[in-house]
C-alpha positions in Angstrom: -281.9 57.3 -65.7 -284.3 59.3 -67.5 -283.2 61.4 -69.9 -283.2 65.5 -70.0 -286.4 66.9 -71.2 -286.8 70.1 -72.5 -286.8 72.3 -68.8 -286.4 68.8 -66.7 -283.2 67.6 -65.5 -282.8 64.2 -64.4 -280.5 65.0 -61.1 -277.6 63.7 -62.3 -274.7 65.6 -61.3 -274.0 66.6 -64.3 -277.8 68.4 -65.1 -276.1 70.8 -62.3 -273.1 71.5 -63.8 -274.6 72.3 -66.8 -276.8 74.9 -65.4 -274.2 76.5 -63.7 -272.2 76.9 -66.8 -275.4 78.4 -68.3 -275.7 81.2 -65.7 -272.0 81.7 -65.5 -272.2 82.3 -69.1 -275.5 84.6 -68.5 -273.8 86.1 -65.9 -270.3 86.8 -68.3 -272.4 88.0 -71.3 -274.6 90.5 -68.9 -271.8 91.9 -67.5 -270.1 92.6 -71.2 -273.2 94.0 -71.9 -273.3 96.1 -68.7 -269.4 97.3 -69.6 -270.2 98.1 -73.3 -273.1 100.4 -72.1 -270.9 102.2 -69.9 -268.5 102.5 -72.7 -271.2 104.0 -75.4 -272.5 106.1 -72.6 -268.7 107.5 -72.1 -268.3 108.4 -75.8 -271.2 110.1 -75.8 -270.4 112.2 -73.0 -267.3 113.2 -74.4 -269.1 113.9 -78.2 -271.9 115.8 -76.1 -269.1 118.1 -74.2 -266.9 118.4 -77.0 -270.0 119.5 -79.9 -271.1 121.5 -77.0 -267.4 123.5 -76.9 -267.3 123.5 -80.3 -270.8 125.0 -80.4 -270.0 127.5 -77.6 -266.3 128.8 -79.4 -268.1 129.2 -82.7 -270.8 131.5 -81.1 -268.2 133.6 -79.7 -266.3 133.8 -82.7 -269.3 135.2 -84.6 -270.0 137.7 -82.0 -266.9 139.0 -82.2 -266.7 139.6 -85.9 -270.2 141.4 -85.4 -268.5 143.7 -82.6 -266.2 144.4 -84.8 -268.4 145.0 -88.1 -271.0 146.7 -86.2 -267.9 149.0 -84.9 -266.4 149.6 -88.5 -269.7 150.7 -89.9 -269.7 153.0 -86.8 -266.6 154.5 -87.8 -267.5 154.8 -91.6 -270.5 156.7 -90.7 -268.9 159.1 -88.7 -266.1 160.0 -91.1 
C-alpha cells in the first residue's frame, strides 16, 4: 500500500476512520463553540437588562430628590 500523503488517503479502511474521527471532533468542538456563544450572549443580556434597571432606578431617584428640592425652595420663598 501506499502511504498517506499529505490530503491523499490510500483507501485503507482505516484512512476512513480517521476522517471520521476528524469531523466528529470538528463537529464536537463547533458545537462547544456554538453553546459557549449562546452562553456569552445570555450574560450579556442579563448585564444589559440589569445596567439598564440600574440606570432606569437611579434616574428616578434623582428626579425625585429634585421634586422635592425644587418644592422646598418653593416653600422657603413663600415664607
Amino acid at each position: 500500500m501506499e502511504p498517506e500523503v499529505r490530503g491523499r488517503t490510500t483507501g485503507h479502511p482505516a484512512d476512513i476512520s480517521c476522517r471520521d474521527l476528524f469531523c466528529s471532533r470538528r463537529s464536537a468542538v463547533a458545537s462547544s463553540l456554538s453553546e459557549i456563544k449562546a452562553a456569552i450572549a445570555g450574560v450579556n443580556e442579563y448585564i444589559t437588562s440589569t445596567s439598564t434597571a440600574a440606570a432606569v432606578e437611579e434616574q428616578s431617584i434623582v428626579t425625585q430628590d429634585m421634586s422635592t428640592n425644587m418644592q422646598r425652595a418653593s416653600a422657603e420663598l413663600a415664607a
